[in-house]
N, C-alpha and C positions, 0 to 999 in steps of 0.2 A: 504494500500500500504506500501512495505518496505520502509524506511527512505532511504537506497541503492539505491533507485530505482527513489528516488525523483530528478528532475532534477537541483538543486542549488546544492544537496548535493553532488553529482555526478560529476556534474561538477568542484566543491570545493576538491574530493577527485583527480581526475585528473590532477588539475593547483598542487596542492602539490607533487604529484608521478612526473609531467613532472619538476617541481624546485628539483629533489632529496630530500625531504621530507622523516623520516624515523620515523617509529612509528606511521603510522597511523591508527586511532582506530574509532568507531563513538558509541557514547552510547546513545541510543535511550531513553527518559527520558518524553515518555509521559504516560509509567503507574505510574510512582513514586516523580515525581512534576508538579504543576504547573508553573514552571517558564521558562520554554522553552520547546519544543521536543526534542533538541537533542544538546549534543558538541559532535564536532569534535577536537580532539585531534592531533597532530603530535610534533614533533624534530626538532630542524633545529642543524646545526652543530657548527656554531659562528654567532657572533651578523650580522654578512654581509648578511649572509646565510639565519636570521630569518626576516633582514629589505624583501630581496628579496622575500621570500617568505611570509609579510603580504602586500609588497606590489604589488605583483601577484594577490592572491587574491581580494584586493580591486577594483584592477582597471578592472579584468576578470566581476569580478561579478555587478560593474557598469554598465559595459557594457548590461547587462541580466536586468538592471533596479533595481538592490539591492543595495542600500546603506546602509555601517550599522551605525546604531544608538547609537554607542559609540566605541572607540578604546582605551584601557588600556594597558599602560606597554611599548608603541613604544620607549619612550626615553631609557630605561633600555636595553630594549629587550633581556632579560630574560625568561619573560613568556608576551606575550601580547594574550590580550583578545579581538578578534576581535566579536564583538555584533548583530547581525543583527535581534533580537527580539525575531524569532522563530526561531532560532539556535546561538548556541556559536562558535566559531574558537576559539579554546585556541593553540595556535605556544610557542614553548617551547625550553628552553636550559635543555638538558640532566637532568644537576643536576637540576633543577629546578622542571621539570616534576618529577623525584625522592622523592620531597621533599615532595612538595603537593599531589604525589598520589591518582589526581582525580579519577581514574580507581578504587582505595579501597572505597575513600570515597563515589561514583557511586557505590557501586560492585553490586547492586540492578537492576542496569537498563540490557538491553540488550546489549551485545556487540557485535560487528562487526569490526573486525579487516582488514587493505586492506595490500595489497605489497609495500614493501618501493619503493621511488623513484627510484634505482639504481637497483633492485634486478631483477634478469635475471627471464623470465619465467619458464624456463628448464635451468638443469643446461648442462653449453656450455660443446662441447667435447672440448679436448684439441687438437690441432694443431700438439704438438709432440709425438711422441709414446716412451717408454719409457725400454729400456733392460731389462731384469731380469737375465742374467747371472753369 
């Protein structure tokens, strides 16, 4: 079964797209380590933005009976590392996600990229129409 298709992961990549989450990627990491199946990657915009968004997560996915098993970085919140054993959440500030470019140091695994939180499906028409004379 795809990792996409799994429903934690599914549901992980929704609570981030519906908090405006940007950058979300999933690298599927059960041909090239043993130490999880997969991170999920995303951005958040400032520190408010990445509290909201691990703390969506935690409490969505409590609710489905997932607790995770370690939380790294919430004071900073910078980069925290949301753990849940057989997946990672890594929520990220721009430069941070920059810095450590998990995505290069991953460049092995699969990747799967989804649409940012804000991003329109189709792009909208515009309302006004516009002269060219």
């Amino acid at each position: 079964m795809s990792l996409c298709q799994e429903p934690r992961i599914a549901r992980i990549v929704e609570i981030l797209q519906d908090k405006k989450a940007f950058a979300i990627t999933l690298l599927d990491l059960r041909d090239v380590s043993d130490t999880c199946d997969c991170f999920l990657l995303c951005t958040g915009t400032s520190e408010q933005h990445i509290r909201s968004l691990v703390e969506e997560v935690r409490d969505r996915l409590a609710e489905m009976g997932e607790k995770p098993w370690h939380i790294e970085g919430a004071d900073t919140r910078r980069w925290v590392l949301m753990d849940y054993v057989d997946f990672v959440v890594h929520i990220f500030r721009e430069e941070a996600r920059d810095f450590y470019a998990l995505e290069r140091l991953w460049g092995d695994a699969e990747r799967t990229d989804f649409a940012d939180g804000d991003a329109p499906e189709e792009a909208a028409e515009t309302p006004f129409e516009f002269s060219t004379f």
